[in-house]
N, C-alpha and C positions, 0 to 999 in steps of 0.2 A: 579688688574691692576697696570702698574708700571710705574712711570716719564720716560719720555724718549722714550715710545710707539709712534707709528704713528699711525692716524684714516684715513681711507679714508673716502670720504663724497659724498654727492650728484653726486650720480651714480647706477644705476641697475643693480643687482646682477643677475648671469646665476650660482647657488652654483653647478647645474648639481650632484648634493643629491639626487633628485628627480623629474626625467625627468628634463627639463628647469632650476626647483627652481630656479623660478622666485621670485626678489626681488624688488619691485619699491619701488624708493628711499631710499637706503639699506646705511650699513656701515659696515667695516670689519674694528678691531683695531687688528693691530701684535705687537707683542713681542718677543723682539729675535731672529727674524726672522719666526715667527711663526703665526697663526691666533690666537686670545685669546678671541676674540668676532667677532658675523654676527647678525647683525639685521636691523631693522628698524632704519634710521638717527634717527628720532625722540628722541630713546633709546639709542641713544650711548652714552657710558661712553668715555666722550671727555677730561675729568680732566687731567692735566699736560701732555697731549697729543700734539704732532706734527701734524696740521691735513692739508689733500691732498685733495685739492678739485677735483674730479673726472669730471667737466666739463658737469656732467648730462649724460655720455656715459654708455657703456654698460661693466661689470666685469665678467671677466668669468676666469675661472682657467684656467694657461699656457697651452697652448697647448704641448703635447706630439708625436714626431713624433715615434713610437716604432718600427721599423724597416727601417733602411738602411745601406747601404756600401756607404756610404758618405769618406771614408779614404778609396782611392785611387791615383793610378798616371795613367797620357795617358788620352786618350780621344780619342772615336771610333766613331769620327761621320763619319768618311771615311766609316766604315760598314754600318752605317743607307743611306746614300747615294748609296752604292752599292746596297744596297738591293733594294730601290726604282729603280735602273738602270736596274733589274732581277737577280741579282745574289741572288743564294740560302744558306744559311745558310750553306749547306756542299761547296758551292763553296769558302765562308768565310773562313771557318776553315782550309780547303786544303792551301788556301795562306797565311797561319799562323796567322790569324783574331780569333775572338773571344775572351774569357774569357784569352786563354793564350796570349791577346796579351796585356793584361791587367795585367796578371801575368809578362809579362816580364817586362812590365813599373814601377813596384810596386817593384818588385826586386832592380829593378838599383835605386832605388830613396833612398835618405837619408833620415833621420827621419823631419829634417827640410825641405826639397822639399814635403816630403809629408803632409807636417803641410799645405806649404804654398799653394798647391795646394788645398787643403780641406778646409783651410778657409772660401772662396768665398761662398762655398755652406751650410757651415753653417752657416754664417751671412744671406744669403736669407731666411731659417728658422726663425731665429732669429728674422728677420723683419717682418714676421709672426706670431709672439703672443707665438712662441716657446719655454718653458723653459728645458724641455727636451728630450734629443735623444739619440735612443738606435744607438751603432756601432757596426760595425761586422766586422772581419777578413776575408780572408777567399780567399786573392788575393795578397798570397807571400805561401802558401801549404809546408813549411818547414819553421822549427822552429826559424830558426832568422829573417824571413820575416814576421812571423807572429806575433812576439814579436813588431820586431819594429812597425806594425797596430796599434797594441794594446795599446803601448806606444805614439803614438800617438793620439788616441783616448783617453787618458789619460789628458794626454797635450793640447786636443782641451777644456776639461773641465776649467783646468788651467787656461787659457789664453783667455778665452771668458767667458761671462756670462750665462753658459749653464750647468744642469748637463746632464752627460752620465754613459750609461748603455753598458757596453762592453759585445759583446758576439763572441763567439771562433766557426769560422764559417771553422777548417780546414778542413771540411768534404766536401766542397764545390764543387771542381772539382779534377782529376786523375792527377795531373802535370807528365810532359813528364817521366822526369826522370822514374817513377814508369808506365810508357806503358806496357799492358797484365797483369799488378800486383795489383790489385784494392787492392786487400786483403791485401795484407804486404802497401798500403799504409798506408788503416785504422790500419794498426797494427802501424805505427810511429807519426799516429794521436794521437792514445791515450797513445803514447808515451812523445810527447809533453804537453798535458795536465794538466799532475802534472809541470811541471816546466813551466807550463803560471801562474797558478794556486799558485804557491808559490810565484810568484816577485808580485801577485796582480794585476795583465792583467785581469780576466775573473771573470765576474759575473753570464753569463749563457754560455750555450753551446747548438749547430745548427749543423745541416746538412740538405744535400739539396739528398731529399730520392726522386728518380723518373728514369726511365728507360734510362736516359743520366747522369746519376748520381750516386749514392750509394743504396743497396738494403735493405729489412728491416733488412734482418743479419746483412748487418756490420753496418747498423745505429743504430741495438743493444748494439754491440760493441762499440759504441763511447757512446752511453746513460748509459750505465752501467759502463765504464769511469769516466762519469761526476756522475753518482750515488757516487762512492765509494770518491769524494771529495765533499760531499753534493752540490755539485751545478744545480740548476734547467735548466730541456733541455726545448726547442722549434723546431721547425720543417718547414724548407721547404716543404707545401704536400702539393700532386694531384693539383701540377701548369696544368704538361702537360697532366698525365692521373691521374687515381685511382690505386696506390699500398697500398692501407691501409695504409697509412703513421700516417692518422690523428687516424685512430683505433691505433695506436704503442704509438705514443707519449699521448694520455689518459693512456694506460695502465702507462706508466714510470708518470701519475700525472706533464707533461707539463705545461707549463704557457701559451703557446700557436703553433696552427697550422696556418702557415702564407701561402696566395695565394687563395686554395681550388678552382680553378675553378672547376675540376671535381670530388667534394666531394660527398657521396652516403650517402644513409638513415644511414646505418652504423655506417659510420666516423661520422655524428653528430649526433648520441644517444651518440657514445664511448665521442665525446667531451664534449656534456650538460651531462653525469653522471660524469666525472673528472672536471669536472669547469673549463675545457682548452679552451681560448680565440682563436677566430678566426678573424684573422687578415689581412682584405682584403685590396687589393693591385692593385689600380683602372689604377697606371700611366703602370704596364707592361702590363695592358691587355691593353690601349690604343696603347701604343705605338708597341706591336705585333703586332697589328690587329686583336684579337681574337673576337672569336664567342659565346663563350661560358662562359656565365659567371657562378661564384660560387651561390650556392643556397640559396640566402637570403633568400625566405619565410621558408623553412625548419631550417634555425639556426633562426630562428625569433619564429617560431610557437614550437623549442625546447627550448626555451632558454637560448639558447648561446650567450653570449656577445661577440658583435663585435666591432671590435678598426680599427681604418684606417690610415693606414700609405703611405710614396711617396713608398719607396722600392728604396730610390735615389743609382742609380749603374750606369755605364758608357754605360753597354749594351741593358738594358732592358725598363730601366727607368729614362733615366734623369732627373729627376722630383726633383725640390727645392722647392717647394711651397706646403704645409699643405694645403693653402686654398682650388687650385685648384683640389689636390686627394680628396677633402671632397664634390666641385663640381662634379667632376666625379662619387664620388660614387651613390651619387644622380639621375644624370641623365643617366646614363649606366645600373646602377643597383635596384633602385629607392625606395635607402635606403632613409629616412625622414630625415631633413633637422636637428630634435633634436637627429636621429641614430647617424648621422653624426659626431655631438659635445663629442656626449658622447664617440661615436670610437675616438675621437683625445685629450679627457681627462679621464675620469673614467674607461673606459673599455680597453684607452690604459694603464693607470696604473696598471690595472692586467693584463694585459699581458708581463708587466717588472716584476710583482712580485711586484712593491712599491704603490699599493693601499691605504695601511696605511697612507705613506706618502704624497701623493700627487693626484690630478686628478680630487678634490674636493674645493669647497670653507666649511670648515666644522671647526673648531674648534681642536686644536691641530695637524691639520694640517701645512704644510710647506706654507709660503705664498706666492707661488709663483702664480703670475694673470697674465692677459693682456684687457689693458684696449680699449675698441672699439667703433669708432664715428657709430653708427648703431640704426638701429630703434628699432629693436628685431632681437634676437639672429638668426632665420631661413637666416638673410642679410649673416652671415659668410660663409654659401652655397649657396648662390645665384647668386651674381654678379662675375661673370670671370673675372679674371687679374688686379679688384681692392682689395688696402690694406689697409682695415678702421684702422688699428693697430693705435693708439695716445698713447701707453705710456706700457713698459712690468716692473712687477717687480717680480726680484729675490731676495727670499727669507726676504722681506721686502722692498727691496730697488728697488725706482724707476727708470727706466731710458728710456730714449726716443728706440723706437723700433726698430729704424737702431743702428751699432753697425761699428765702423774701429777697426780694429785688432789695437793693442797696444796701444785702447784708456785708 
């Protein structure tokens, strides 16, 4: 141990090592930013230490939201409205609604309107016990539009106290330009790749494989793409139907298949024998109105770790709140209240790939926690639209769980 360390104190540890790892009246001392002891207050080595009284609350490792399009421009609640009014999805899109109306707002926007716009929504996380969030591209479909996402998603790292996980989501939808040309677009897809890939934009790579979207060929295409610049794929599959999506991305050794409402025996043998995380995504099916949910006893009774994330995007899911999708999942899908934690720490950290680092309260881990006025850990899915949050720290350091940009 080394002068200058911080102790936390009197507080209950959720290490989430093992199931709960539950700690009553626990202590974690960091270093460096780092964890270097978890035990019992009792045992802690407190010598020349700075120490943080925890107020008796509850420690659980940051929460990780692993999948959103949190970086974007516009705002489609005129769609959610129309839609409630009878307009149908193809009535949307005929009047230039949808995803490209999303793409055109994302276009026009400069790197700082798109900062400032995305701020909002990731300080709501934030204020949620959040330390960090995977971003995605995947809403400017050509290569300077997609640079500046990414770059911003960079920048939101910067200038917040959050990390981020970028991933290159250009496989997303067909932009106009490339109409009747799916193919030659995926072919400018994986054209762009290497040079997201050299300025340091992309840490994984996505596409969105479904019958309004890209097929498993060209989703080949982009995964063997991301193969030849070692970078690990993940997968939009079987939102809408079953195309083997989640059989595709096991074979390529994914980190994860995101959505699975209509996942089959299949897809979860292919996922629990690749150790591909399934990552479900409670706020689109609420907010579709869907009927059908993914098969949790089946990745339960294979398993397969599952992670839960908002899936925050303009169209699907406007969802800023971790807490609330970890409610949902719960009561929609009637994952357990300790599924739930471990989907928004340990099992989302494998699903970013950074397990090692993070997702745990564990020893050589990174320290990043969030500290909670709660009785026992099952309260963080419990209660709707309250935020026990009292206090998140990055990477050692503490700080109150709301956050003002260019604090």
């Amino acid at each position: 141990m080394e002068p200058g360390d911080t102790v936390f104190i009197n507080l209950h540890l959720a290490t989430m090592a093992d199931g709960y790892g539950e700690q009553r009246d626990g202590a974690v001392r960091v270093h460096d930013g780092r964890i270097a002891w978890v035990g019992p207050r009792a045992d802690a080595p407190v010598d020349g230490a700075r120490l943080v009284d925890g107020g008796g609350c509850w420690l659980t490792p940051g929460l990780i939201d692993c999948h959103t399009h949190i970086v974007h421009a516009g705002n489609r609640s005129d769609e959610f409205e129309a839609r409630l009014n009878g307009a149908s999805y193809e009535d949307i899109a005929r009047a230039g609604g949808g995803i490209m109306s999303t793409v055109r707002a994302t276009r026009a926007a400069t790197e700082d309107e798109l900062l400032r716009q995305s701020v909002p929504r990731v300080a709501s996380l934030l204020a949620e016990g959040v330390t960090t969030i995977e971003i995605k591209s995947g809403y400017g479909l050509d290569l300077e539009s997609e640079a500046r996402m990414l770059r911003v998603a960079r920048r939101v790292a910067s200038e917040l106290p959050v990390s981020v996980a970028t991933t290159f989501l250009g496989a997303h939808a067909l932009p106009p330009e490339f109409s009747g040309r799916p193919d030659d677009y995926i072919g400018a897809v994986c054209a762009m790749l290497p040079q997201l890939a050299a300025e340091g934009l992309v840490d994984a790579v996505d596409a969105f494989c479904e019958r309004i979207g890209f097929t498993n060929a060209q989703t080949e295409r982009v995964f063997d793409a991301a193969r030849q610049l070692a970078l690990p794929v993940k997968l939009h599959a079987e939102q809408l139907s079953d195309q083997r999506g989640a059989e595709l991305v096991a074979r390529y050794n994914g980190l994860s298949a995101d959505h699975l409402e209509h996942l089959g025996a299949e897809g979860v043998a292919a996922m629990a024998a690749a150790g591909t995380v399934a990552v479900l995504l409670p706020g689109a099916y609420y907010f579709l109105r869907d009927t059908t949910p993914p098969p949790v006893a089946l990745l339960r009774e294979a398993g397969v770790a599952m992670a839960v994330a908002t899936d925050c995007n303009p169209g699907t899911s406007p969802l800023t709140s971790i807490l609330l999708a970890m409610n949902m999942a719960c009561t929609l899908w009637r994952l357990t209240p300790q599924e739930v934690l471990a989907g928004c720490t340990v099992n989302a950290a494998r699903a970013l790939g950074r397990q090692v680092d993070i997702g745990t309260i564990e020893v050589g881990k990174r320290a990043d926690f969030a500290l909670w006025d709660i009785a026992r850990p099952a309260d963080l899915s419990y209660a709707m639209g309250l935020n026990p949050c009292r206090g998140v720290v990055n990477a050692g350091v503490l700080r109150a769980p709301v956050v003002s940009w260019r604090d």
